[in-house]
N, C-alpha and C positions, 0 to 999 in steps of 0.2 A: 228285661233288665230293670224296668222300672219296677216291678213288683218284689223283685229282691231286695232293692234298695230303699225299698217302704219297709218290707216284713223287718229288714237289717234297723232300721230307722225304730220299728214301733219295738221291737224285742229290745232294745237300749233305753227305750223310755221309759217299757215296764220295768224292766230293769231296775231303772236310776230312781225309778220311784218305789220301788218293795226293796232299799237296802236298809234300810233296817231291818225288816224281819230277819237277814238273814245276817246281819252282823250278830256276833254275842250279846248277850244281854247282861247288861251289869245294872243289879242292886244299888239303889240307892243306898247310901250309909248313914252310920247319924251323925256325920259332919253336912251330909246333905239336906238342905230345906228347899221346898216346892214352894211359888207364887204363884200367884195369878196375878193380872193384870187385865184392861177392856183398851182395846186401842182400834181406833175406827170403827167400831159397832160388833166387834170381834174378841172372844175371851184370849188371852194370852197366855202359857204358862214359861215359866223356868227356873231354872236350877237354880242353886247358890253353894259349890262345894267349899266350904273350907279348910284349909291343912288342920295339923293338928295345933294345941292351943299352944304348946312349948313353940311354935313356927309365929304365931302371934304376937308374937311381945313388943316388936315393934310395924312402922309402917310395911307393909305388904304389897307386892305388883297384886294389878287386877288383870284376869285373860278372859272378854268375850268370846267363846267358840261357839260360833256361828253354823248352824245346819239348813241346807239347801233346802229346795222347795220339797214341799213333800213330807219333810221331815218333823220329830214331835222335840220337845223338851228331854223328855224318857229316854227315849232313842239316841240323840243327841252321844253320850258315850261309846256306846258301842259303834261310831264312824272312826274313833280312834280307838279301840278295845280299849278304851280306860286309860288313855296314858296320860292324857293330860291332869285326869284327877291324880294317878301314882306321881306323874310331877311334882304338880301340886301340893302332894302332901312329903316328899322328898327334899324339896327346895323352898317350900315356904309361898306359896302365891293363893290369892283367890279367880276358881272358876266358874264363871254365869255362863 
C-alpha cells in the first residue's frame, strides 16, 4: 500500500512539475516585452503583455498571473491557454 501511494504521490509531482510542456504553447506577440530582473542572487524573467493601444487611452487595471513552482515566465500562458492575454486585449487591462 505504501508503494502505491508513493509511485501515486511521485507520478503527481512529475506531473505538476512538466505542465508546461504539455500545456500549448503560445507566442509571444509584439504587444509582449520580456524583463529580466536579479532577485536574491537569481536572474528573474517576465512578461509584460499589453492590450492594444486604442484599450490605452486612459488608466488601466494591472493582473499579476502568478505561475507555480517549477514554472517559467514563457510558460506562464499556456497554464491558462492564453486567456488572460485575449482578456486583456478584449477588455482593456495590463498582464505581468
Amino acid at each position: 500500500m505504501k508503494s502505491i501511494v508513493l509511485l501515486l504521490f511521485s507520478s503527481l509531482t512529475i506531473l505538476g512539475l512538466n505542465f508546461n510542456a504539455c500545456a500549448p504553447s503560445h507566442d509571444l506577440n509584439t504587444n509582449d516585452k520580456t524583463y529580466e530582473m536579479e532577485f536574491e542572487g537569481r536572474e528573474r524573467n517576465y512578461i509584460v503583455h499589453l492590450p492594444p493601444e486604442a484599450k490605452m487611452r486612459k488608466p488601466i487595471p494591472l493582473l499579476f498571473n502568478l505561475h507555480g513552482g517549477g514554472g517559467t515566465a514563457k510558460g506562464t500562458p499556456g497554464l491558462t491557454f492564453g486567456r488572460f492575454n485575449t482578456l486583456a486585449n478584449r477588455d482593456g487591462f495590463i498582464v505581468v
